[in-house]
C-alpha positions in Angstrom: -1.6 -2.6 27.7 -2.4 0.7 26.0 2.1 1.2 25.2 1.6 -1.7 22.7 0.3 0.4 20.6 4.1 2.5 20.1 5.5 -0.8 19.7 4.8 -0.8 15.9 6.5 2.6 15.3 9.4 2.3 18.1 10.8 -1.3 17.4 11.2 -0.1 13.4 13.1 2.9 14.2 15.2 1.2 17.2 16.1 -1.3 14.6 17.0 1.2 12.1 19.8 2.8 14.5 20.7 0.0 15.7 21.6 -1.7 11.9 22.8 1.9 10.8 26.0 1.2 13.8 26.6 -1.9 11.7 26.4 -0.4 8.4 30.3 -1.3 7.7 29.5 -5.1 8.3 26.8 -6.2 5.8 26.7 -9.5 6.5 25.8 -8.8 10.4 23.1 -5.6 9.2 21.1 -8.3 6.9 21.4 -10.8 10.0 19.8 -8.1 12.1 17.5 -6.9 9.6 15.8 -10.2 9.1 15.5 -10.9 12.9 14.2 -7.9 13.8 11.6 -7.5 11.4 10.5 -11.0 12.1 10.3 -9.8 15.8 8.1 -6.7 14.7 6.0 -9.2 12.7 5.4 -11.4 15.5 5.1 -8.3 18.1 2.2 -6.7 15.8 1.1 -10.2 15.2 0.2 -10.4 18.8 -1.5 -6.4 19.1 -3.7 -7.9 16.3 -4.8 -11.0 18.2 -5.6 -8.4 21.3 -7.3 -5.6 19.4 -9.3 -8.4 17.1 -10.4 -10.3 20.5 -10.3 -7.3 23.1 -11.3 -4.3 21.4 -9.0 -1.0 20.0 -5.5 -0.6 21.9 -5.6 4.1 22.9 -2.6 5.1 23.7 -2.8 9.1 24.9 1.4 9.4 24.8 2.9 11.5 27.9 -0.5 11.2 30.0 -1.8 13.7 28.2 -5.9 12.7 28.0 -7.2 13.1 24.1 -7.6 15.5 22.5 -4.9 17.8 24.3 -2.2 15.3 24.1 -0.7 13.0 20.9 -3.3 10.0 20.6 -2.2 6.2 19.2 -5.7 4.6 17.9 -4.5 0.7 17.4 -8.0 0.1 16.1 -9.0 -3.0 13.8 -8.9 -1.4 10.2 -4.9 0.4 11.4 -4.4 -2.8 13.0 -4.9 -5.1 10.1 -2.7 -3.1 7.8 0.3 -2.1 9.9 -0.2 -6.4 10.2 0.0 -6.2 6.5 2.8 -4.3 6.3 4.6 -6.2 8.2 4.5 -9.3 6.3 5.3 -7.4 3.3 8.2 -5.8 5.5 9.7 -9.6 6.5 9.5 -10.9 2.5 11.1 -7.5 1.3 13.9 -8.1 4.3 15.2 -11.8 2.8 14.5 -10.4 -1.0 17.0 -7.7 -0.1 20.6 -9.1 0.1 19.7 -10.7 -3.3 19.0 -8.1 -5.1 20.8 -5.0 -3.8 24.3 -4.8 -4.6 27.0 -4.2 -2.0 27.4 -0.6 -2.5 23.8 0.1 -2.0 23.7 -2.2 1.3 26.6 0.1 2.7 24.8 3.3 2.2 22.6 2.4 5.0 19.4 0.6 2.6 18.3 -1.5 5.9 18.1 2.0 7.8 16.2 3.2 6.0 14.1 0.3 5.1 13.5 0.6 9.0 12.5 4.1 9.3 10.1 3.7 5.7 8.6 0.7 7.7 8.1 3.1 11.1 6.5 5.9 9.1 3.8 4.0 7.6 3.5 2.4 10.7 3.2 5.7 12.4 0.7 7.0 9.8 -2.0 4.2 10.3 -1.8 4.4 13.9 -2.4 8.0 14.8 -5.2 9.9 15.8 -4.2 13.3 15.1 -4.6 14.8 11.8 -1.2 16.9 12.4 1.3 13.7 13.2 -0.5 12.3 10.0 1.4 14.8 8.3 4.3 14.4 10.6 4.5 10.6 9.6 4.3 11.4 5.6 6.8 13.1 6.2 9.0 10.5 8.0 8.1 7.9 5.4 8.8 10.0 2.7 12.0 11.1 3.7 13.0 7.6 4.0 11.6 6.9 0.7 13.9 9.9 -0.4 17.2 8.3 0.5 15.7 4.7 -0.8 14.9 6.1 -4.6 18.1 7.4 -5.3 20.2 4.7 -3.8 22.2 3.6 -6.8 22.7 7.4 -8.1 21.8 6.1 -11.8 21.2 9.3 -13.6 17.3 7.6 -14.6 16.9 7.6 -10.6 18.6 11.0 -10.3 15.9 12.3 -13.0 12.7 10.3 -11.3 13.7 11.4 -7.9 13.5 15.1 -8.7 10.0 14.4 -9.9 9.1 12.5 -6.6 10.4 14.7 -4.5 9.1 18.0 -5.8 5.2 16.6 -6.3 5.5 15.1 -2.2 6.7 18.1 -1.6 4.2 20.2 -3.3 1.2 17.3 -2.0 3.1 17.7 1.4 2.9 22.1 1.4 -1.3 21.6 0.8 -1.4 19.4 3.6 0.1 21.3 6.1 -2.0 23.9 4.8 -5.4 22.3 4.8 -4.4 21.2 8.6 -4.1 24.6 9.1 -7.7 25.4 7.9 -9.0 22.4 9.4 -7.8 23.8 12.8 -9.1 27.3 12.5 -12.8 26.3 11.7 -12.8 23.5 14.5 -9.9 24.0 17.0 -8.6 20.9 17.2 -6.3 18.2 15.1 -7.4 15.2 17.1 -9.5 13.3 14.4 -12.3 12.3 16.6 -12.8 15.5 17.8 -13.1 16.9 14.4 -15.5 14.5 13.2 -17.6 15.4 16.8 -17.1 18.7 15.5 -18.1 19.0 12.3 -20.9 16.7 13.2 -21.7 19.5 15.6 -21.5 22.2 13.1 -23.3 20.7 10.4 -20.5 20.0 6.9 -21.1 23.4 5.7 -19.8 24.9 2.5 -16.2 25.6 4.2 -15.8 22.4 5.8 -17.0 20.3 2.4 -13.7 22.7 0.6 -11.4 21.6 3.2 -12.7 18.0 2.5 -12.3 18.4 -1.5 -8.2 19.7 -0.6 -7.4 17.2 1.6 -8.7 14.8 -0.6 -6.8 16.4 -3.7 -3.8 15.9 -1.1 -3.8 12.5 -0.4 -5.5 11.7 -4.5 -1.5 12.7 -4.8 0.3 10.6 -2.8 -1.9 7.5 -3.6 -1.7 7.9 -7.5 -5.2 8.8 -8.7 -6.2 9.8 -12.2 -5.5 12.6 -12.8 -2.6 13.3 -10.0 -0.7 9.5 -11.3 1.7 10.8 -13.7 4.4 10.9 -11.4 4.1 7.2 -10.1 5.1 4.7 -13.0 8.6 5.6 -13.5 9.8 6.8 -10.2 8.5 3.5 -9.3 10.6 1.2 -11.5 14.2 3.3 -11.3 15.3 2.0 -8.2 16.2 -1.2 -7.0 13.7 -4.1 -6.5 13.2 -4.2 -3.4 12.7 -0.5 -3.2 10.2 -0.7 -5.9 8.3 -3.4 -4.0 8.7 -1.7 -0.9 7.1 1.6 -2.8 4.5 -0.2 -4.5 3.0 -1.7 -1.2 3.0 0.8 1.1 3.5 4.4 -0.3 0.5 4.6 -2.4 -1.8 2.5 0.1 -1.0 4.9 3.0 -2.9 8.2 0.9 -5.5 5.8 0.3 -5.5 4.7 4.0 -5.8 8.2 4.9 -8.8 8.6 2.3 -10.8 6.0 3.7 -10.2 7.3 7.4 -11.1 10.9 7.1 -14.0 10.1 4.8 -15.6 7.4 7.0 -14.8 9.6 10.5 -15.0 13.0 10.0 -16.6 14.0 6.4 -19.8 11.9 6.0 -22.6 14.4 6.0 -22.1 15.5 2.3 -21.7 12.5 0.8 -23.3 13.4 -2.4 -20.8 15.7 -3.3 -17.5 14.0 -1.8 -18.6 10.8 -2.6 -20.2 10.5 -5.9 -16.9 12.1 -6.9 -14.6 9.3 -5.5 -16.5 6.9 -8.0 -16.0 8.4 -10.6 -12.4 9.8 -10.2 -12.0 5.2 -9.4 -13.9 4.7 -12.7 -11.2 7.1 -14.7 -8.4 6.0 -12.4 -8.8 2.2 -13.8 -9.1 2.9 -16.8 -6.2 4.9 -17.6 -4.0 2.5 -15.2 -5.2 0.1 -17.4 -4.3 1.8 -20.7 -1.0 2.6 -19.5 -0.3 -1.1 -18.7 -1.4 -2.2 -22.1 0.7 0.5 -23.9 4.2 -0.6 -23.0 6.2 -3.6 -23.2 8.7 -3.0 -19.6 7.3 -5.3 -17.2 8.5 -3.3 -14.4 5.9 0.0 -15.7 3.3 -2.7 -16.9 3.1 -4.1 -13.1 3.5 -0.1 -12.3 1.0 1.2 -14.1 -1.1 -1.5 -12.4 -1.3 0.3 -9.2 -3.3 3.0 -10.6 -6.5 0.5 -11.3 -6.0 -1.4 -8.0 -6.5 2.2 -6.2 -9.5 2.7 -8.4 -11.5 -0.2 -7.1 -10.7 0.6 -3.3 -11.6 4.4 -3.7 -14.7 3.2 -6.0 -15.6 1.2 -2.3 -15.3 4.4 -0.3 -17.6 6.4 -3.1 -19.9 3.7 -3.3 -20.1 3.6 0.8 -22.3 0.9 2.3 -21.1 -2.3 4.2 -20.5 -4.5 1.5 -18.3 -1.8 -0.8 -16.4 -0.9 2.3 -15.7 -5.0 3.1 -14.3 -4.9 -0.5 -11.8 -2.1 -0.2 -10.6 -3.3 2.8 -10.6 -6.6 1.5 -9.1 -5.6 -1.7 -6.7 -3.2 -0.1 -4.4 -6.2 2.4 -4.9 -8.1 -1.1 -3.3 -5.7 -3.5 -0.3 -4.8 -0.8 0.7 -8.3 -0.4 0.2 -8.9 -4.6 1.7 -6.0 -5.9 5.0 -6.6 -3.8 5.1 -10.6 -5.1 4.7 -9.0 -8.7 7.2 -6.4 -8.1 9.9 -8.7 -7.0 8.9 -11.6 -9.7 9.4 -9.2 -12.7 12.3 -7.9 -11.5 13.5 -11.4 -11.0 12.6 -12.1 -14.5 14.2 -9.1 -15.7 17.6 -10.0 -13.6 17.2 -13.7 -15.5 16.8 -12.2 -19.2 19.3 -9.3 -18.4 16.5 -6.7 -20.0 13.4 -5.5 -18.9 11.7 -5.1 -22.2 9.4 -8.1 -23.2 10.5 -8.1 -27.1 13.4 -9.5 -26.1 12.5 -12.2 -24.1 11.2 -15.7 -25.4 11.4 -19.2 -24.2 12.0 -18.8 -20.3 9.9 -21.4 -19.0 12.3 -23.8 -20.4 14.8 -22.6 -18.2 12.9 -20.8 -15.2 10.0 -23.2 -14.7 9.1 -22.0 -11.1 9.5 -18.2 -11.6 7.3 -18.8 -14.7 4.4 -20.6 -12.7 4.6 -17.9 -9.9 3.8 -15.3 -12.5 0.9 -17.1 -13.6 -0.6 -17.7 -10.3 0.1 -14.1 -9.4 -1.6 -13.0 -12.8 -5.1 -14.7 -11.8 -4.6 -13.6 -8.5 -4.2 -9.9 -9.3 -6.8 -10.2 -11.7 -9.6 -11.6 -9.7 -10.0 -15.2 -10.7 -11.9 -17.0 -8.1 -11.4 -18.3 -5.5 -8.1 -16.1 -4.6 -8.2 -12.7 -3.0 -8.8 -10.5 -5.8 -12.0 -12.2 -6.5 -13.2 -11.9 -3.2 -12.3 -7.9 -3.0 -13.9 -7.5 -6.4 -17.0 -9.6 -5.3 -17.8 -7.5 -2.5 -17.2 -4.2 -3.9 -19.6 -5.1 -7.3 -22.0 -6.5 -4.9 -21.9 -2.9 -3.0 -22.3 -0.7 -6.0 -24.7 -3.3 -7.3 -27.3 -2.3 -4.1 -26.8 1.5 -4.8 -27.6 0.9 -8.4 -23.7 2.3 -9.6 -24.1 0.3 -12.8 -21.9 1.9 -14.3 -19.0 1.8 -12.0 -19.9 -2.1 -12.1 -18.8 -2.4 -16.1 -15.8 -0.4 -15.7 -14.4 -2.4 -12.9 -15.6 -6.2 -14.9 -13.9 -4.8 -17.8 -11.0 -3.5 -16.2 -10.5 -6.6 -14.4 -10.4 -8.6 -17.9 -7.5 -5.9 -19.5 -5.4 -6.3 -15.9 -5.8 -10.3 -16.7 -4.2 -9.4 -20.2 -1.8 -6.9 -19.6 0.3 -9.2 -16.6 -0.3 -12.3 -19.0 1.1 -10.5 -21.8 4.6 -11.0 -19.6 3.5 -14.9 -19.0 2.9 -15.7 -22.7 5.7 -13.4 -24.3 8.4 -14.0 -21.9 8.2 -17.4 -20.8 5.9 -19.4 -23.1 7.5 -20.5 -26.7 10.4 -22.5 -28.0 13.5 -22.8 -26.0 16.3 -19.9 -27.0 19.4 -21.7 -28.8 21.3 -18.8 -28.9 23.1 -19.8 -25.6 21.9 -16.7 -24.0 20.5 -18.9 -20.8 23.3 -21.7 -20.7 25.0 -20.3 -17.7 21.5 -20.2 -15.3 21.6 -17.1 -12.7 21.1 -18.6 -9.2 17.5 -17.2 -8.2 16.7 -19.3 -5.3 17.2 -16.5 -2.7 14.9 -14.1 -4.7 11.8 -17.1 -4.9 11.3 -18.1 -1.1 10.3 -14.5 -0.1 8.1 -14.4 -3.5 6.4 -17.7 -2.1 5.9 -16.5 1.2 3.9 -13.3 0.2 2.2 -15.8 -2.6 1.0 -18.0 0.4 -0.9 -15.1 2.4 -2.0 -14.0 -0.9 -3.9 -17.6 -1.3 -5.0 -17.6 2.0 -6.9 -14.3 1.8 -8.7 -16.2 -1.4 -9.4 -19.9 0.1 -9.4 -19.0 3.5 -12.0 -16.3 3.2 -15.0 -18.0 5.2 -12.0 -17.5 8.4 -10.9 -13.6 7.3 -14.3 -12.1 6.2 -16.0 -11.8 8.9 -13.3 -9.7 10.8 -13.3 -7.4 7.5 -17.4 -7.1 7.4 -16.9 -6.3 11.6 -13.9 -3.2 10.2 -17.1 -1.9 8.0 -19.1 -1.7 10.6 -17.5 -0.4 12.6 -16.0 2.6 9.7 -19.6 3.0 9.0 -20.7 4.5 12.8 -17.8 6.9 13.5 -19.4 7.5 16.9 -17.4 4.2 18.0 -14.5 5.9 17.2 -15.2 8.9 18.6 -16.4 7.2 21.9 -13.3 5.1 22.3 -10.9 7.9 21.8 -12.3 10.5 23.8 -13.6 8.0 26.3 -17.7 9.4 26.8 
């Protein structure tokens, strides 16, 4: 039983050697592609059902008892989002062969889709602070190959910026493992937190805590450390973006919310206090930076930065209800964010320009790609009762009880500009009298790009109306994040 929790990481990168020895013959690498990822969805479907039902899946890999050997922790909260990414994974698999063209195919895009799919799979499963790193790396290397596929000279110009701040991000981390393991002796992170809990979070420990977080502020786009994110983000192709926009940033705010619920909880007034406010700035600038342009590829972009805020803000803010609405609002925005992601770019493929001036009148012509924007926008935004409402509900509620007032405005008023900023593409680009010009006589085919759109839409609705089903296995994840001797106990088996 405990080997089903490699299964998420190995049956990724199996399939990613095994579509790179068909890399010649497309047609047979996006056959593969989209049957083995529906077999990874269905496998990690099934790990879910057993962790949700039976309790957390430890895997000590080679025999080797924790903390001395490599640890797997398939526990509910990595559970649920290796789930998530897996469903984002299977939409992103049928959107591909659409969108990519056949150059990009035959330099191996569904390898590497594979091994970007096994490292984030990798990095929410492990218990080990070091193979955390090791799995960053893995993803990012994939990511690597993914952003300059194509070898536009915009990507060639983005890519260096990627890859030099991961890099930089990536040098910090090794060194505050390196810290981290000279003050406690261990990488495992449930003997750390027993540890530091041991020690007491002195002034030494509460540094390493403030460059760790600095580290993974980085990688998940926080103000200030975001700069890097819009742009590299919209350069290459769709499905890459989507791919990005799902998973890359949510895995540094993965790592937040486990080091900061498991090991560094005793100073909580300093660590914190700052997350909410760092979330307070982080949605507003998104925000303004989504407002300010008129790409819809950097307007849905710049849209990450906010949807970070409010699930940081729900680690600052720290009680049951505030966690419930990260979590909650963390499946929602990976699943959202990828829908938007491949709709603008689908609306962009129709108009043959990203830039909104010079779209008018699509509804007339695109209908259905039109009303999937729309329901999308009030998703994303919070309109009740989809999943962003629910996410937003319990976080307010949470900051509400610890009298974060503040925190409270910033996020209702943030939530209204996000509403404007992705309608903005609704009314502009599709709403208005039909174009004459003759510019949309000969109708692109886009029914291969809308049924993976719809699919990620209807988990997206399901989150929202079939909340009373899903909550209560989210409030049982903030329980359990909120007594890290569970985790501790189940790793290291006292």
């Amino acid at each position: 039983m405990s080997n089903l929790a490699v299964l998420p990481i190995i049956i990724p990168l199996i399939a990613g050697i095994v579509v790179a020895l068909f890399n010649a013959k497309v047609a047979i690498s996006r056959t593969l592609t989209k049957i083995l990822s529906i077999i990874s969805l269905g496998v990690v479907s099934y790990i879910s059902w057993i962790v949700f039902t039976e309790g957390s899946i430890i895997l000590e890999t080679g025999g080797w008892v924790a903390p001395y050997g490599i640890v797997l922790v398939a526990d509910p909260l990595a559970t649920i989002l290796v789930l998530t990414t897996n469903i984002v994974a299977v939409a992103c698999a049928f959107y591909a062969p659409h969108s990519l063209t056949l150059k990009q195919e035959q330099h191996y895009f569904y390898a590497f889709y594979f091994f970007l799919i096994s490292g984030v799979s990798g990095a929410f499963l492990t218990g080990d602070l070091f193979n955390l790193f090791v799995f960053f790396e893995v993803l990012l290397m994939a990511s690597y190959a993914l952003i300059v596929l194509g070898g536009d000279k915009i990507q060639l110009r983005e890519s260096i910026k990627y890859v030099l701040i991961n890099l930089f991000s990536s040098i910090l981390f090794v060194t505050a493992v390196a810290f981290i393991y000279g003050t406690v002796g261990t990488v495992n992170m449930a003997q750390i937190a027993e540890r530091v809990q041991e020690m007491e979070q002195g002034g030494i420990l509460t540094t390493i805590a403030i460059l760790l977080f600095f580290v993974f502020a980085t990688k998940a786009a926080l103000f200030p450390l975001y700069y890097w994110m819009p742009k590299s983000y919209i350069v290459p192709n769709a499905v890459v973006s989507a791919l990005f926009a799902a998973l890359l940033t949510k895995v540094g705010i993965y790592s937040i919310l486990r080091v900061f619920s498991l090991i560094f909880v005793h100073q909580i007034d300093i660590t914190h206090q700052m997350f909410i406010w760092i979330a307070g700035l982080s949605m507003l600038f998104g925000v303004i930076g989504a407002l300010s342009t008129n790409n819809i590829k950097l307007i849905i972009a710049y849209n990450i930065i906010p949807a970070i805020g409010f699930i940081i803000m729900g680690i600052g803010v720290f009680n049951q209800d505030a966690l419930s609405g990260s979590i909650y609002y963390l499946i929602h925005d990976m699943i959202i964010k990828t829908a938007l992601f491949l709709i603008v770019s689908a609306i962009a493929y129709v108009a043959g320009t990203s830039d909104l001036r010079k779209m008018g009148g699509l509804i007339h012509y695109y209908p259905g790609l039109g009303w999937l924007l729309f329901i999308s926008a009030i998703i994303l935004a919070g309109i009740p009762p989809f999943s962003g409402f629910i996410g937003k509900l319990l976080l307010i509620k949470g900051a509400v009880s610890n009298d974060e007032i503040t925190i409270v405005i910033i996020t209702l008023l943030t939530s209204l500009l996000i509403l404007y900023s992705v309608m903005k593409i609704f009314i502009r680009g599709f709403w208005g009298e039909k174009d004459e010009s003759g510019k949309y006589d000969n109708k692109k085919p886009i029914n291969g790009l809308i049924a993976p759109i719809i699919f990620l839409l209807a988990f997206s609705v399901l989150l929202g109306v079939g909340a009373e089903l899903i909550y209560p296995s989210i409030d049982s994840i903030s329980a359990y994040l909120l007594d890290p001797q569970l985790y501790i106990d189940s790793v290291l088996k006292e």
